[in-house]
Each structure stands twice: as C-alpha cells, then as structure tokens.
DOMIFI-428177 format. One line per field, with one value per residue (C-alpha): residue in one letter; x, y, z. Coordinates in steps of 0.05 Angstrom, whole numbers. Each point is the difference from the previous one (the first is absolute). Layout:
REM residues N
residuo = [A,...]
x = [X,...]
y = [Y,...]
z = [Z,...]
//
This chain:
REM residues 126
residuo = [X,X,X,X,X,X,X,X,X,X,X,X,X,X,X,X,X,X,X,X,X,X,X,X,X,X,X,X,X,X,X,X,X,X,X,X,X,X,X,X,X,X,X,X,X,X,X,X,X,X,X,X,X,X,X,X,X,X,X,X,X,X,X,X,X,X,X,X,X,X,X,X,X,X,X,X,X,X,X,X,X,X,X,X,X,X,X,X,X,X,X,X,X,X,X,X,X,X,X,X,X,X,X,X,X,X,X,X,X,X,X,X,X,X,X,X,X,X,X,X,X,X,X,X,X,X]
x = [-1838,19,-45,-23,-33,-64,-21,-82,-28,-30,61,-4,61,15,58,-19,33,22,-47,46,-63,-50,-54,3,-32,22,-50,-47,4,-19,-53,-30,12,44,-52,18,-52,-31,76,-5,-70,19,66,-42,-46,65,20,-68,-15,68,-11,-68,24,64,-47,-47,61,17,-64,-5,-28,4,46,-58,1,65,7,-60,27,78,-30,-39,70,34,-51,8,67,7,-55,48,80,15,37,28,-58,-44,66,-5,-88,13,56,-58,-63,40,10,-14,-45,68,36,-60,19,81,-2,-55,33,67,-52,-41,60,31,-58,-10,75,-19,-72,41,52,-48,-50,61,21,-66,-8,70,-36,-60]
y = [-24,30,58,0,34,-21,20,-12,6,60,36,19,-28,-4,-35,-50,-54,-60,-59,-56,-44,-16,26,59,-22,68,34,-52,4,86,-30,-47,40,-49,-59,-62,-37,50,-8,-67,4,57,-46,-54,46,24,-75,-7,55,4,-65,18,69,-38,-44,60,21,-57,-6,78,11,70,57,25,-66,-1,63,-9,-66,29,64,-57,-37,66,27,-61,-17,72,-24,-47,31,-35,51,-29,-41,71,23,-58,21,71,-20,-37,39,60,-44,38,-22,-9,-26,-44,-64,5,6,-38,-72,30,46,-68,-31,52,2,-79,-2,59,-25,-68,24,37,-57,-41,49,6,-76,1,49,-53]
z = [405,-56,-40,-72,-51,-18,-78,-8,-75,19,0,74,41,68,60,47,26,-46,23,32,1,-48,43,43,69,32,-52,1,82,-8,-45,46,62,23,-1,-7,-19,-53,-27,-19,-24,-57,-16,-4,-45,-43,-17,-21,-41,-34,-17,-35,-37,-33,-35,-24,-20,-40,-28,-14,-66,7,13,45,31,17,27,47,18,16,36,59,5,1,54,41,3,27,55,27,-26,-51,-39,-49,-20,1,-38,-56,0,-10,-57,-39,10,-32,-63,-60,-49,-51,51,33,-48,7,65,28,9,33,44,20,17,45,41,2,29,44,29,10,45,42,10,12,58,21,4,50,48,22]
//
C-alpha cells in the first residue's frame, strides 16, 4: 500500500498509509478491540449520524453551525476510518468566514460523495 501525505487545515501534516478502502476496519478493529459486534453497531451508528449532520449542514444558517456540524462528521468518521470523509469534514469546518459562501456548495458536495462511498462499503460488509 502505498504512503501519502496527509495536509489538515491546521497546517499540521503527517504519512500514513493511503486508504485502499473507504473505511479502515483495521483501525476501526484497534478501536473496538477487535469486537465484532460493537463494530457493526458504531457503523451502523456512522450511517446514521452522517446521515443526520449532512442535512444540518445543508440547512446551516450559520458559519457557527456549520462548523459544529462538520467537526461531529469529522469526529466520527475518524471513529470508524473513514479518512477521507474526516479529510473532506476537516476541509469545511476550516472554512473562513470569506471563503464560507464560495466554498460551501463544492465543500457539501465532496463530503456527500465521500459519506456515500463509505456507507456504500459499509453496506457490502453485512
């Protein structure tokens, strides 16, 4: 698997491995301790939720809004490894306030492509 270089608005940057796979199930395996059940019970959870915090973020009619509602996708698409959908969350809660408006529909839609494919994959595994 190849490496790459991962660039988060904060300015910090690290390697890891390039995810092959939407979702991470070695991570999310460390995270569960290797329990199955509780595995499919916080994908389950992740389907849900993402579901729920891309409509806040549609209906955001705030920049504080939409950075509280990016930050919880952000936080749990980590939960499970979905990387680039935590990638594509951490891209638009560091909108600025000039940039909120530009950017906010091309933002929206990265993430709706990205929380697709992993509830896709996720949907494969049961």
């Amino acid at each position: 698997m190849a490496t790459e270089t991962i660039h988060l608005p904060t300015g910090i940057s690290h390697e890891r491995r390039a995810p092959s796979r939407p979702v991470d199930l070695v991570h999310l395996s460390h995270y569960t301790l290797g329990e199955h059940t509780l595995e499919r019970e916080v994908l389950e959870r992740f389907c849900t939720q993402s579901a729920m915090y891309l409509e806040r973020l549609r209906e955001a009619p705030s920049d504080q809004q939409w950075k509280d509602s990016a930050h919880s996708l952000k936080c749990s698409a980590q939960v499970i490894g979905a990387w680039r959908t935590a990638a594509a969350a951490a891209h638009a809660e560091a909108l600025s306030r000039a940039a909120f408006s530009e950017a906010r529909c091309a933002r929206l839609r990265e993430l709706e492509s990205s929380v697709h494919e992993a509830k896709a994959y996720i949907r494969s595994l049961f």
